[in-house]
C-alpha positions in Angstrom: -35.4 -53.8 54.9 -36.9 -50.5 55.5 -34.1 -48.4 56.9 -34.0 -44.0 58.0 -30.4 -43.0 58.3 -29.5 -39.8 59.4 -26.7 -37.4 58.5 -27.4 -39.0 54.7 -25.0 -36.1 53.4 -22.1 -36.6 56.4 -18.8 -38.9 55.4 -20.3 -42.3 57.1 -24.6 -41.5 56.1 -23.5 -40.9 52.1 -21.4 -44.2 52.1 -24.1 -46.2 53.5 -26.3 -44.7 50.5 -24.1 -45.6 48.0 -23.1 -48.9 49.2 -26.8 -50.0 50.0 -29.5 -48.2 48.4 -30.2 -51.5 46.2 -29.9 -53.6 48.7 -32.8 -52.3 51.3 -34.9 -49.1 50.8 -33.4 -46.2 52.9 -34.7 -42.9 53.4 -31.6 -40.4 54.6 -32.5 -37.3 56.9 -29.9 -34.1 56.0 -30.1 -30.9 57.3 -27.9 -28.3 54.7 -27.0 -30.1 52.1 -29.3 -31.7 49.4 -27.6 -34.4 47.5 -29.2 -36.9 45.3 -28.9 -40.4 44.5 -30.5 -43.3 43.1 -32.8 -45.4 44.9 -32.4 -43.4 48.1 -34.5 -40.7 49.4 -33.5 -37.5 50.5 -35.5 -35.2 53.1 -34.4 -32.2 54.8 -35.1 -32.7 58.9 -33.5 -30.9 61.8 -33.5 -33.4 64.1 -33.4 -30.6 67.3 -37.4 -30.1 66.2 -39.2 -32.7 68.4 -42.7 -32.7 65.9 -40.6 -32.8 62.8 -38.8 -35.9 63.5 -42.1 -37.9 65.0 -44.4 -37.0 62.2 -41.5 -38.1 59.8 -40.9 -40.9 61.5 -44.2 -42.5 61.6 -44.6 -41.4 57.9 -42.0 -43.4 56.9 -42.5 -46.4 59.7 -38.7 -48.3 59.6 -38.0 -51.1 61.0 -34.3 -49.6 62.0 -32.9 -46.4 62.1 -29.4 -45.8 61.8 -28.4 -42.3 63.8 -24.9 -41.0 62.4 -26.1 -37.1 62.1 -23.9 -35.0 64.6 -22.0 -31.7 65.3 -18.7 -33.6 64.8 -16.2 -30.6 64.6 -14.4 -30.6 68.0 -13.4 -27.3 68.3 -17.2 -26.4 66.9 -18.9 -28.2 70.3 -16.2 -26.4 72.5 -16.9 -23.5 71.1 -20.4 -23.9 70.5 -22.0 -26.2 73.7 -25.3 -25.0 73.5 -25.4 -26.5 69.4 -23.4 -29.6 70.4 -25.7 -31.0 73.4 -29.0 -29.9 71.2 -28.1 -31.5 68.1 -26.1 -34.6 69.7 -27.9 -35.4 72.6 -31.3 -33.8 72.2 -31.4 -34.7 68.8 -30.6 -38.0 69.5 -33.4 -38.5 72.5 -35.5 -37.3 69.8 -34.9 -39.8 67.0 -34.9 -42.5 70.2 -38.1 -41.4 71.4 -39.8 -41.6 67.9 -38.4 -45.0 66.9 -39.8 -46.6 69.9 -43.2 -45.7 68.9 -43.0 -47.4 65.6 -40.7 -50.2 67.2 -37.5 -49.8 65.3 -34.0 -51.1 66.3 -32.1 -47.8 67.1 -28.1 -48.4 66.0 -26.3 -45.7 67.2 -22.8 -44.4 66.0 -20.6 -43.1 68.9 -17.1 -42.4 68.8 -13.8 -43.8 69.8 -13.1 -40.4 71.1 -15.5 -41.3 74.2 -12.1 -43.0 75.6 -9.6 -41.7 77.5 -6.9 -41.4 74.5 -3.8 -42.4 77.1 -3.5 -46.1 76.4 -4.0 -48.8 73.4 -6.5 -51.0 72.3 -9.8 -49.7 74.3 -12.0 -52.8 74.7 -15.8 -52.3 75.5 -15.1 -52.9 78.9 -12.7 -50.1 78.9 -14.1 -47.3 81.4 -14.8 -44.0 78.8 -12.7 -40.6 79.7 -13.8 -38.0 77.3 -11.5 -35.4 77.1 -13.5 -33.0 75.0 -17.0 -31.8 74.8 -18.1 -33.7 71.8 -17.1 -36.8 72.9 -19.0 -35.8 76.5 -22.3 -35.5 74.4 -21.4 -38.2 72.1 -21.0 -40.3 75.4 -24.4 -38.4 77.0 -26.5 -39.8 74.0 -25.0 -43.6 74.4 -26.6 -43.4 78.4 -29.9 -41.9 76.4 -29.7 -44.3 74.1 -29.1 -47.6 76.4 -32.6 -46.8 78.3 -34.1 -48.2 74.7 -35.1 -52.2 74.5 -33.4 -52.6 71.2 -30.2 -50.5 70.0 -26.9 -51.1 69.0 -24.0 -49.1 70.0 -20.9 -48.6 67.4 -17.7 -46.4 69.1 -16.5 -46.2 65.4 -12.6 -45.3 64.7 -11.4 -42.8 62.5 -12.9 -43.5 58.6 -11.0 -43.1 55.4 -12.2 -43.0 52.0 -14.2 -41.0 49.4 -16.0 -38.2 50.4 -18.9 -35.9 48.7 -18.5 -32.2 47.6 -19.9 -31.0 50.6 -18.3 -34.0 53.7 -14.8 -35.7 53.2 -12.2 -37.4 55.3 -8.8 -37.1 56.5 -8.0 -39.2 53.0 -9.4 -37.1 51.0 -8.2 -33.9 52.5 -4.9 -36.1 51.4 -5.5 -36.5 48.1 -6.3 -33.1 47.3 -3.3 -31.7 49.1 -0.9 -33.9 47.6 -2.5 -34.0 44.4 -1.6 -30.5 44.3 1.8 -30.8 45.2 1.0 -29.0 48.6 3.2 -30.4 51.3 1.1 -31.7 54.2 1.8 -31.8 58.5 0.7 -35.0 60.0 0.5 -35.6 63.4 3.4 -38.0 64.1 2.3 -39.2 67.6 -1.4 -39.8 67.2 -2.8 -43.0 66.9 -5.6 -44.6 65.2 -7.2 -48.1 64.5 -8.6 -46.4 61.2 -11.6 -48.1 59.1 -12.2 -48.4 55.4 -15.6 -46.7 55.0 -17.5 -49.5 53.3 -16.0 -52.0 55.7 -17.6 -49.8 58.4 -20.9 -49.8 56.2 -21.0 -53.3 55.6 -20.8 -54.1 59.4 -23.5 -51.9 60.1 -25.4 -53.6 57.5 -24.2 -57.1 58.8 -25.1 -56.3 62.8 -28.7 -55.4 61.7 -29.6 -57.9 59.8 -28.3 -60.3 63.2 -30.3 -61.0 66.0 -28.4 -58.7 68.5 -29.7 -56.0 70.4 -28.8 -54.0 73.4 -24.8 -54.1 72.7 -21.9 -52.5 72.5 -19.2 -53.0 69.8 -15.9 -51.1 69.1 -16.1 -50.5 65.5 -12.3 -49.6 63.3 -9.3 -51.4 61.5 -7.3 -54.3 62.8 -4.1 -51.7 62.8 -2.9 -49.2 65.1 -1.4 -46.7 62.8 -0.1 -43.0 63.3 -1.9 -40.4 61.2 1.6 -39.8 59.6 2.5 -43.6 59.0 -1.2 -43.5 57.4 0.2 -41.0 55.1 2.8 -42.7 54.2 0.7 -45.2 53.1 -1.7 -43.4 51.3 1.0 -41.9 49.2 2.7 -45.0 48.1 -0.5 -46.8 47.0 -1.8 -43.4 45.3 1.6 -42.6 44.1 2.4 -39.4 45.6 5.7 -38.4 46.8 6.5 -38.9 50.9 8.8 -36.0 51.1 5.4 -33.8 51.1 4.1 -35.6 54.3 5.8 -33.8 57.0 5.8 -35.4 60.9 4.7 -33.0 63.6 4.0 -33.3 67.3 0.2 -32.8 68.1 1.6 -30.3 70.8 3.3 -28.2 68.1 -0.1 -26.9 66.9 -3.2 -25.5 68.6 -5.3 -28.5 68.8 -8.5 -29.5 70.2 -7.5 -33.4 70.3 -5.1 -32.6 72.8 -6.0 -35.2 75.3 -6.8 -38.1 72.1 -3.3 -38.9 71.4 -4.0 -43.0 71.3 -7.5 -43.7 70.7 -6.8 -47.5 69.3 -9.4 -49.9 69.0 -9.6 -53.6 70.2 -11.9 -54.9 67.5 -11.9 -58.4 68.7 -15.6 -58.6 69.8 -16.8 -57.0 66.7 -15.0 -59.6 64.1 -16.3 -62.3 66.2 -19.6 -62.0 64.8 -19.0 -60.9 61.4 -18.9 -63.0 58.8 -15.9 -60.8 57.0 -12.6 -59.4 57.9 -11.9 -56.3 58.5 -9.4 -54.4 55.9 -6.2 -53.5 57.3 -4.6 -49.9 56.2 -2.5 -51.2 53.1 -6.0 -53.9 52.1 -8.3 -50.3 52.7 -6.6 -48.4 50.8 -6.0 -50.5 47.6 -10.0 -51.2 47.7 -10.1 -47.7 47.9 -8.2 -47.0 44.7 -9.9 -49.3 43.0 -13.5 -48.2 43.7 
């Protein structure tokens, strides 16, 4: 399958890479940093220029696109609106706009932030409450993106595991810290249904290859874990020692996730169609280690 991610050097876009590049052929859109890779091709596109993204587009005429590119720094889009609705939700209308004209399946990754963080287990069906500005625009581009004829929606959790030199995740922020004997503060009372990034990948590459269109799935980890509970974790199966992981309140620090302090995910819908199960923490993390 012919597929054009974007954000090809962000956490979720270089995963994909790796994971499938000899599977389909995928050309991967980056805007400051170049990386390369076999059997994936790299071009530099800022997807905010209207004429650069439709002449690249129907150069390279996929049959699906897969938009993860994004201003995904929270305190960056509060800071910074002006970037954060250009590049998120212009961009976005942008990449839409062109992939109808060469009839691609648009699958779009959202957030889980889009909800209200005040309860458990978001479904689908759950009305979204954004309480910050990138999860506004991240919620602005799903409306954009729903006026298309053939998309795919993902609210995707919190993702853990390896990183490149230039994007990495809350696990590998982790393993260096820890690594270097540096204790760590972890929020205590925030909680995640966190996803193993090639579990993520592979449902992607599972929902595209299905005959489903014009959907919404919530997209994380069967278990509702604290970010502290999830260091825990990561510690004992790296072998690190828990007495650096220190438990903090999220309202001890200056945070912009103020208002995100239970983003869980019902992933029931989602594991109905796939074919696989999705990795719990402990099951993530080993895979992990061993990759």
């Amino acid at each position: 399958m012919k597929i054009l991610l974007t954000g090809g050097s962000g956490f979720l876009g270089w995963n994909f890479c790796k994971t499938l590049r000899f599977k389909h052929e995928i050309t991967a859109f980056y805007f400051q940093h170049e990386l390369f890779l076999e059997k994936c091709n790299f071009y530099k596109i800022d997807i905010r220029n209207r004429d650069e993204v439709f002449e690249a587009v129907k150069k390279i005429q996929p049959e699906v696109v897969v938009h993860t590119a994004a201003i995904t720094n929270v305190q960056i889009c509060d800071q910074d609106r002006d970037l954060a609705y250009s590049v998120n939700v212009e961009g976005t209308k942008n990449l839409l706009d062109a992939s109808a004209e060469v009839g691609a399946k648009f699958v779009y990754i959202s957030t889980d932030l889009v909800y209200s963080g005040d309860g458990s287990f978001f479904t689908e069906d759950t009305k979204p409450e954004p309480k910050s500005y990138y999860a506004q625009t991240k919620l602005e581009a799903e409306e954009i993106v729903k006026s298309y004829d053939n998309y795919i929606i993902l609210r995707l959790a919190l993702m853990y595991g390896w990183g490149n030199v230039f994007t990495n995740s809350f696990s590998d922020w982790l393993h260096t810290e820890l690594r270097a004997k540096r204790k760590v503060k972890v929020f205590a009372d925030q909680f995640r249904t966190p996803i193993y990034a090639v579990d993520a990948v592979m449902a992607i590459d599972e929902l595209i290859s299905k005959d489903i269109k014009n959907d919404i799935f919530n997209l994380g980890g069967p278990e509702r874990i604290s970010r502290y509970n999830f260091a825990l974790k990561f510690a004992d199966v790296f072998g690190y020692p828990q007495d650096l992981i220190i438990p903090v309140p999220m309202d001890s620090v200056k945070t912009y996730l103020a208002g995100a302090k239970d983003c869980s995910l019902n992933i029931s819908k989602i594991q109905s169609v796939l074919s696989f199960k999705l990795k719990n923490v402990d099951e993530g993390l080993n895979a992990m280690k061993r990759s």
